[in-house]
VOGU-3710 file (C-alpha; in Angstrom, 3 decimals, decimal comma):
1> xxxxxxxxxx> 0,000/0,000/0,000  1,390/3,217/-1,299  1,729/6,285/1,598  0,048/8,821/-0,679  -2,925/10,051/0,637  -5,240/8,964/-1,627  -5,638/5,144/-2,894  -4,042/5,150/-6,488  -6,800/3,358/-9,055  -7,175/2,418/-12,577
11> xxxxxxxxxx> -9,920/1,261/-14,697  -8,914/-1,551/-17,503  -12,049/-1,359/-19,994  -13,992/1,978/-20,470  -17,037/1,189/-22,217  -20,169/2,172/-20,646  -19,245/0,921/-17,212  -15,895/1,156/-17,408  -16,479/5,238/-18,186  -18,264/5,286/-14,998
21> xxxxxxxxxx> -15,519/3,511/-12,801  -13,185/6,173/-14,529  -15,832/9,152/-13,584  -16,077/8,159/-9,898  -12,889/7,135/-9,048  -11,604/10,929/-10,161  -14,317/12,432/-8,387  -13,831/10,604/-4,804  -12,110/12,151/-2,160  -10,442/9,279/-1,187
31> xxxxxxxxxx> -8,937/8,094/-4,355  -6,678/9,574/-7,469  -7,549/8,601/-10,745  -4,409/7,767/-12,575  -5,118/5,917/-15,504  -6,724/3,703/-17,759  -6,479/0,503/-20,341  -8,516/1,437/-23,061  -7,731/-0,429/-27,177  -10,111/2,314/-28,591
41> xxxxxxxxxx> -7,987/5,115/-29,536  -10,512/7,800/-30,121  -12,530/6,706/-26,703  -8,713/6,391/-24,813  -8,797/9,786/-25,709  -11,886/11,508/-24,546  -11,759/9,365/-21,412  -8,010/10,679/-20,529  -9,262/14,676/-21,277  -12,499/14,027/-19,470
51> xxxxxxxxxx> -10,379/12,671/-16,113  -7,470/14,238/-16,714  -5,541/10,888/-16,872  -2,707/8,659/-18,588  -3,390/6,138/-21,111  -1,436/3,099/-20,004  -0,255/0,540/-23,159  -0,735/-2,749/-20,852  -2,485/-3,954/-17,862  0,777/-4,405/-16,572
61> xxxxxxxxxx> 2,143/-0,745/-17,040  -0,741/0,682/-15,328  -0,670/-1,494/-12,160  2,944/-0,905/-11,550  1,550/2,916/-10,863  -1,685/1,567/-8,817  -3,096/0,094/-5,372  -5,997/-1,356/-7,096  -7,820/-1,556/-10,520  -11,277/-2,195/-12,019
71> xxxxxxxxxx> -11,347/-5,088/-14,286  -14,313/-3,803/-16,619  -13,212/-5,932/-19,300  -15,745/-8,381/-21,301  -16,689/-11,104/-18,968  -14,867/-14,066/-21,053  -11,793/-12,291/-20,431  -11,668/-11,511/-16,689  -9,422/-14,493/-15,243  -6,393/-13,598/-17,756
81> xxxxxxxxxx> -6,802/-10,094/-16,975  -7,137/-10,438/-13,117  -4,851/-13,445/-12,026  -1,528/-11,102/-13,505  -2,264/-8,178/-11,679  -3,122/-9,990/-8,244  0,086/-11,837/-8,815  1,632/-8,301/-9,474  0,240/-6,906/-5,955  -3,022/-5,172/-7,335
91> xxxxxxxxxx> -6,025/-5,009/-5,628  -8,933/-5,927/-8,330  -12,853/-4,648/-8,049  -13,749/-7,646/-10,858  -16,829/-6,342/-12,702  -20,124/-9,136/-12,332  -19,830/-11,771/-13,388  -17,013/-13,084/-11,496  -15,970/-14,642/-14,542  -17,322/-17,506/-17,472
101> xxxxxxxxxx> -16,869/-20,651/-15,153  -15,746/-21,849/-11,639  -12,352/-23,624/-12,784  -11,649/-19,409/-13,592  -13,382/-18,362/-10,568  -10,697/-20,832/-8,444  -7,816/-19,288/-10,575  -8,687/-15,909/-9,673  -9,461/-17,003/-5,701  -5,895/-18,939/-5,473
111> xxxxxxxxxx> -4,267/-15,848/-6,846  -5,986/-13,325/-4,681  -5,105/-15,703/-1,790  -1,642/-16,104/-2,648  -0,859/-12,772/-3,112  -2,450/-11,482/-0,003  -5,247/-9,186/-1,985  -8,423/-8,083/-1,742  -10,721/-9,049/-4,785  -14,039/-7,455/-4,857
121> xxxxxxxxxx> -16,736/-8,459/-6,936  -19,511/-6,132/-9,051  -22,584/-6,714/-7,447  -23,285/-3,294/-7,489  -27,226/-3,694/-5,884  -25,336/-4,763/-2,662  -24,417/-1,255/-2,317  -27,878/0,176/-3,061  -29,054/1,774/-0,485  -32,306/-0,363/-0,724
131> xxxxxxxxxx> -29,819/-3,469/0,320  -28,852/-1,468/3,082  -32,449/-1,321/4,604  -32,862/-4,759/3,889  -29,907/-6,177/5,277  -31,522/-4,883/8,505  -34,926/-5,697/8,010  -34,757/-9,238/6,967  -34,546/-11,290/9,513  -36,317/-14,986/8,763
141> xxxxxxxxxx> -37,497/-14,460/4,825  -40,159/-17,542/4,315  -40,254/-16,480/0,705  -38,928/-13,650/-1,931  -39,743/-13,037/-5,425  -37,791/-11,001/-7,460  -38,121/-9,479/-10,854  -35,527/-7,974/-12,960  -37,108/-6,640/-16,853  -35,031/-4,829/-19,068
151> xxxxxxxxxx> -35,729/-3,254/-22,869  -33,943/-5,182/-25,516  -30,484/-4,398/-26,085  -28,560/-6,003/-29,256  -24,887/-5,185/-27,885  -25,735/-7,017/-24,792  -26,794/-10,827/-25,922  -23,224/-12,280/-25,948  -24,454/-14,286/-23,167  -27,772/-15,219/-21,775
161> xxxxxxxxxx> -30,174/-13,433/-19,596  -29,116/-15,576/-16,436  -25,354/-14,331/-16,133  -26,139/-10,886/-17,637  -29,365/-10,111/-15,718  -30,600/-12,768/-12,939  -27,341/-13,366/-11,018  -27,391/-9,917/-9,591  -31,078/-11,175/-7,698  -28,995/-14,360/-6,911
171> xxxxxxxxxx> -26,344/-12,635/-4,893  -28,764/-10,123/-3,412  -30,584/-13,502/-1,965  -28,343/-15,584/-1,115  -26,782/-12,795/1,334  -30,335/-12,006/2,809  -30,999/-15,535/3,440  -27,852/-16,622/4,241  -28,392/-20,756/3,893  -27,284/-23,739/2,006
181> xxxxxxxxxx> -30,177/-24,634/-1,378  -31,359/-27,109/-1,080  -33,289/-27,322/-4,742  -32,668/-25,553/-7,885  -35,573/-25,960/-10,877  -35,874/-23,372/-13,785  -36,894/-23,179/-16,950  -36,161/-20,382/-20,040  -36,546/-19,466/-23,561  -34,609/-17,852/-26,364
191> xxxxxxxxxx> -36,568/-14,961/-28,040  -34,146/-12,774/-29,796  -30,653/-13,944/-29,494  -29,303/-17,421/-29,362  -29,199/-17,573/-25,233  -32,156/-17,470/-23,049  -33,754/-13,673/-22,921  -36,359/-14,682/-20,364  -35,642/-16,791/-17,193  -37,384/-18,047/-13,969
201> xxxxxxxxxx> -35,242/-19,901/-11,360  -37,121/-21,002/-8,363  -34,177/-21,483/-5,231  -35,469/-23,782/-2,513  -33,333/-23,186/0,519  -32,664/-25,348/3,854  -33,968/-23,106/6,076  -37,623/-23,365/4,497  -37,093/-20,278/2,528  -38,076/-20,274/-1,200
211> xxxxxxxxxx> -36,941/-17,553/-4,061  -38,594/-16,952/-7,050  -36,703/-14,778/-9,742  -38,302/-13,609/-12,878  -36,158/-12,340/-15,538  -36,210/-10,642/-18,932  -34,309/-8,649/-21,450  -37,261/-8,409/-23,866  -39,724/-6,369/-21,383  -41,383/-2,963/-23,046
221> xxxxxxxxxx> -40,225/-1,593/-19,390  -37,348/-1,366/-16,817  -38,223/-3,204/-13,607  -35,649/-4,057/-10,378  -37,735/-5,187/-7,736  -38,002/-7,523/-4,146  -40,033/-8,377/-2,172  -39,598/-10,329/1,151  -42,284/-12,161/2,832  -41,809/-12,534/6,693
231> xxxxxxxxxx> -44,180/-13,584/9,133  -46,325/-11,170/10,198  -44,756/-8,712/7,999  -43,251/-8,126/4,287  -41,195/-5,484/2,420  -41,836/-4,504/-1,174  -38,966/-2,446/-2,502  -37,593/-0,900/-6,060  -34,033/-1,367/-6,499  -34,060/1,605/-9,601
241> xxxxxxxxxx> -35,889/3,986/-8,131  -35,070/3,391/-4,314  -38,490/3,265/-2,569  -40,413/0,776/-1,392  -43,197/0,048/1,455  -43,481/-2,026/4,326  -46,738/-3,786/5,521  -47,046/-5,320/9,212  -49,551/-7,145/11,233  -51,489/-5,283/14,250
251> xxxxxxxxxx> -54,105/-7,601/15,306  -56,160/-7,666/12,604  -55,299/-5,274/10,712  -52,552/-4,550/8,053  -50,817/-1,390/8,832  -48,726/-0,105/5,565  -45,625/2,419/5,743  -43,356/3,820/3,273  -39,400/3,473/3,705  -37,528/6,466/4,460
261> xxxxxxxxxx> -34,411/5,490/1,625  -31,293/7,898/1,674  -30,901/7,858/-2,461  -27,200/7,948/-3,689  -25,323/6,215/-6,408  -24,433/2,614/-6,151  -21,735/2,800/-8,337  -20,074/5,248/-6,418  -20,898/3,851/-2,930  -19,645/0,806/-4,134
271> xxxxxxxxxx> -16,259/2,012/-5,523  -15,898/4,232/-2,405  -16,734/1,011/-0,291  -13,679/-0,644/-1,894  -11,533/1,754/-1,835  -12,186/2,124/2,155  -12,156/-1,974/2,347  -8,460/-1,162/0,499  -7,158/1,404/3,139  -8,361/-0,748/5,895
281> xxxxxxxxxx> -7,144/-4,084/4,796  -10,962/-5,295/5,312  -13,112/-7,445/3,846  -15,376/-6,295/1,261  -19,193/-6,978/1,420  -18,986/-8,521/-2,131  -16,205/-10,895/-1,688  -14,605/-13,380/-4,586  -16,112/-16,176/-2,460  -19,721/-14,688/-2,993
291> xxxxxxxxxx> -19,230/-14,044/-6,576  -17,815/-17,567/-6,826  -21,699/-18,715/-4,862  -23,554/-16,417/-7,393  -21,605/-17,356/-10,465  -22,143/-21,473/-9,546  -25,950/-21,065/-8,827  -26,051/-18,830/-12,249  -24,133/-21,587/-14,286  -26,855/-24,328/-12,593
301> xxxxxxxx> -29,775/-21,749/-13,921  -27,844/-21,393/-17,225  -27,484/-25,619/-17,808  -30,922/-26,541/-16,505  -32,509/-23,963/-19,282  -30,029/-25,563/-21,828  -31,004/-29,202/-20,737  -27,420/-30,069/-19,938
//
């Protein structure tokens, strides 16, 4: 860890995630911005004049000048990215998925162990501040549906619907529950690419708790939303727009009241939470070990759909 006062980052990949690791990570107080990986010349460019950063030739180059780096690189490419720079001392926040497949996933967890560094994972609705509330809230869930819709996006079907989409509801429940499954059935269909667009996993759990997930990429609208079903009580909240209700038993009646929600960023709370989880030598919320869970369940999803 350098002695500079702020934690020295660097984004590798600036598409249209990547642009916004770049954004944040010049903008926090607790972190300098000093460059990126980007093979786009013209976008290298306007991302460097933007920030007011260096364009670095290789992965390599630019973590010899960082404490940590965003892997924001497509998915299919994240272990040969990642597993160099922990072995070079860098601190990773790995964009979701963790990577394509778990033989990866244990690559990148042996390095990161190895080396002695912190690998965060993407999940970026951990660090809503709807997760926040629930984290608190839920205490025995008896059953949760979720339902993730997005408008159809050509650029985005390289994969299917499960690993682009669903996992994110995955990791969000399996922290809230917080049990081993104990069934797994789903079912899917292709629409407009050659992977599933639309997916419905149902999770049975061994604590008696059961998930439902609906998900689409073919929806006319955007929806992120939970619900959790307690006894006596259940929360109905909207990961996009950061709102929700909660509805409780009093004798016989069912007494309703909104959720008082601080709104912020996730991106930015999340990038801030790593670079904190950095400083502190801690242990980030969204570990390597989680994204290894939620990748695993997602592959299960993704083979039971393709009847493997």
């Amino acid at each position: 860890m350098a002695d500079s006062k702020n934690l020295r980052c660097g984004v590798i990949g600036t598409g249209y995630l990547g642009q916004h690791h770049a954004r944040i990570y010049s903008a926090l107080e607790s972190t300098e911005l000093v460059g990126i990986v980007e093979a786009d010349d013209a976008r290298a460019r306007e991302i460097c004049e933007l920030y007011d950063c260096r364009r670095f030739a290789t992965a390599a180059e630019l973590a010899a000048e960082c404490d940590a780096v965003s892997v924001v690189v497509p998915t299919d490419k994240h272990c040969e990215v990642s597993v160099p720079l922990l072995e070079g001392g860098c601190h990773l926040l790995i964009e979701k998925p963790l990577c394509t497949n778990l033989d990866e996933a244990e690559a990148i967890l042996t390095a990161a162990r190895n080396a002695g560094r912190i690998v965060q994972v993407g999940h970026i609705e951990h660090y809503n501040p709807v997760m926040g509330y629930l984290e608190n809230a839920v205490t025995e869930p008896k059953f949760i549906t979720a339902d993730r819709l997005a408008p159809f996006n050509p650029g985005g079907t390289e994969g299917g619907v499960v690993l682009d989409l669903m996992i994110h509801d995955i990791g969000v429940i399996l922290a809230l529950v917080r049990s081993p499954i104990e069934r797994i059935e789903a079912v899917g269909v292709n629409v407009l690419s050659p992977s599933e667009d639309i997916a419905n996993a149902r999770i049975s759990f061994e604590s008696g708790c059961v998930a439902n997930i609906n998900t689409s990429r073919v929806s006319q609208k955007k929806v992120r939303e939970i619900r959790v079903f307690q006894t006596a009580n259940y929360l109905s909240l909207d990961f996009m727009n950061q709102g929700g209700h909660f509805l409780r038993k009093e004798g016989a009646e069912l007494v309703r009241e909104d959720i008082p929600i601080e709104k912020d960023e996730p991106l930015k709370l999340e990038l801030a939470s790593f670079a904190r989880v950095v400083r502190e030598t801690g242990q980030p919320k969204v570990g390597a070990e989680l994204g290894r869970t939620a990748l695993d369940v997602a592959i299960q999803i993704t083979e039971m759909i393709q009847g493997r």
